[in-house]
N, C-alpha and C positions, 0 to 999 in steps of 0.2 A: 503497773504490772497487772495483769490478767488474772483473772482465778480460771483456772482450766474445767471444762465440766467434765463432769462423773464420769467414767469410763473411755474418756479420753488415751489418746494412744501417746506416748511420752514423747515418741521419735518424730513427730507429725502432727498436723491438727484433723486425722482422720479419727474417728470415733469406730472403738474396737467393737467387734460383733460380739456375742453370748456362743462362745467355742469358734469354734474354725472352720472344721468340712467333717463333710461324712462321708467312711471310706467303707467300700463293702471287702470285706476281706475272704478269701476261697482259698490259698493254698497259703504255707507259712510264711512268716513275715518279719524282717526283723525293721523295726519303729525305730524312728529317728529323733530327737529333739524338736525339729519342726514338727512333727505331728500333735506335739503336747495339747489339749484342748478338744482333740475330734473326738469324733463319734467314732466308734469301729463296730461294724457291724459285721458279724463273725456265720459264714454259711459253711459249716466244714463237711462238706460232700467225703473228705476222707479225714483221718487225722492230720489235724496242725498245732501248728507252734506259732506263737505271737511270743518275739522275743523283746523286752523294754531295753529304748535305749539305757546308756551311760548316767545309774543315779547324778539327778542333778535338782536343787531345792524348786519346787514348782512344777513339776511336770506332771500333766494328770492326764488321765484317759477314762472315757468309758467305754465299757466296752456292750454291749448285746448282742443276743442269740436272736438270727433272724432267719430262719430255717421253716420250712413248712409244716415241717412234722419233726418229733423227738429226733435227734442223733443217735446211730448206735457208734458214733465214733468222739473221740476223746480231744477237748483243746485244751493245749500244755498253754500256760504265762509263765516264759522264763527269766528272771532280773537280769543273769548273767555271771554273779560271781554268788557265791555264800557270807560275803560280806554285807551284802544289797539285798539282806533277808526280809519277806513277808511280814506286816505285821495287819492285827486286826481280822475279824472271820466272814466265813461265808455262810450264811443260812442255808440250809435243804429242806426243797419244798418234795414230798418225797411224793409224787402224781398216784401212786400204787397203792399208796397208806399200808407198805409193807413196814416199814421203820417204827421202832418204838415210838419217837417223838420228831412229829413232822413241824418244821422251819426250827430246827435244833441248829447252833450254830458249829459248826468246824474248824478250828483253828491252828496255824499252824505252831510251830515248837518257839517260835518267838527268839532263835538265838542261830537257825543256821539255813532255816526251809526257805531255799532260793527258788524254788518251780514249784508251782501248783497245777494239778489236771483236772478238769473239769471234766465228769463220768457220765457222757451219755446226756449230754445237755437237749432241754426243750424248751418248749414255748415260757417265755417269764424271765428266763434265766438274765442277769446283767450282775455288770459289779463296777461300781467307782475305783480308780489307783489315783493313788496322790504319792509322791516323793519327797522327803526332806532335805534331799542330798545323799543322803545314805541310804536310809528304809524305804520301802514300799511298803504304803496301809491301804487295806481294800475293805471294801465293805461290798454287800451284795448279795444276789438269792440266786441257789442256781435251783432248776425245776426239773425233777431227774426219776424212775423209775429208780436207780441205783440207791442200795442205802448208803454204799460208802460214795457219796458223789462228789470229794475234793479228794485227791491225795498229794498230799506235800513232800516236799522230797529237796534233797542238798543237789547241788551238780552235780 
């Protein structure tokens, strides 16, 4: 028997890529389980919504702001249920140096905050999602004029 090399695809003897695809995203979105691995890159000319699919252990996204200039408009990440809560924060790079403490982190309530909005996103902003099966944990910076630049919220 063979030893399979490193990053080998189980199904096949194709050898798996470092992510998937990179999808440029413009109006809301609801992500499907095959996306798990992309790049989303997030142009919101008006507000959207990027909704994850169905908690399932493994599922990751990144996501980026790829926009020319600051947003004056807001992207919702919504899990779907209040079960499928938030975990882990988002840093605010506050561009204005209006905020008492800029790259301060935001967090949400840890027991029920199923959507988060990202306020007025700019250049820098991204955040990693990972899934357990239940929770969504994110990490990431968003780069905003706004002081309050995450607001967490149940359905």
């Amino acid at each position: 028997m063979a030893n399979p090399m490193y990053g080998q695809n189980k199904s096949d003897n194709m050898l798996d890529h470092a992510g998937h695809s990179t999808k440029v995203i413009s109006v809301s979105t609801t992500l499907v389980a095959d996306d798990s691995g992309s790049t989303l890159v997030v142009i919101a000319n008006a507000g959207i919504t990027l909704t994850l699919p169905s908690a399932a252990s493994g599922l990751n996204f990144n996501i980026l702001f790829g926009g020319n200039a600051a947003e004056t408009e807001d992207i919702i990440i919504d899990t779907g249920a209040d079960a499928n809560y938030l975990n882990g924060a988002l840093a605010i790079h506050d561009t204005d140096a209006t905020a008492a403490v800029a790259l301060a982190p935001i967090y949400p309530n840890g027991s029920s905050n199923s959507k988060m909005t990202l306020k007025d996103p700019g250049g820098g902003t991204w955040l990693h999602m990972v899934c357990d099966g239940t929770l969504w944990y994110c990490a990431g910076l968003i780069s905003t004029i706004t002081a309050t630049a995450v607001v967490y919220a149940d359905q």
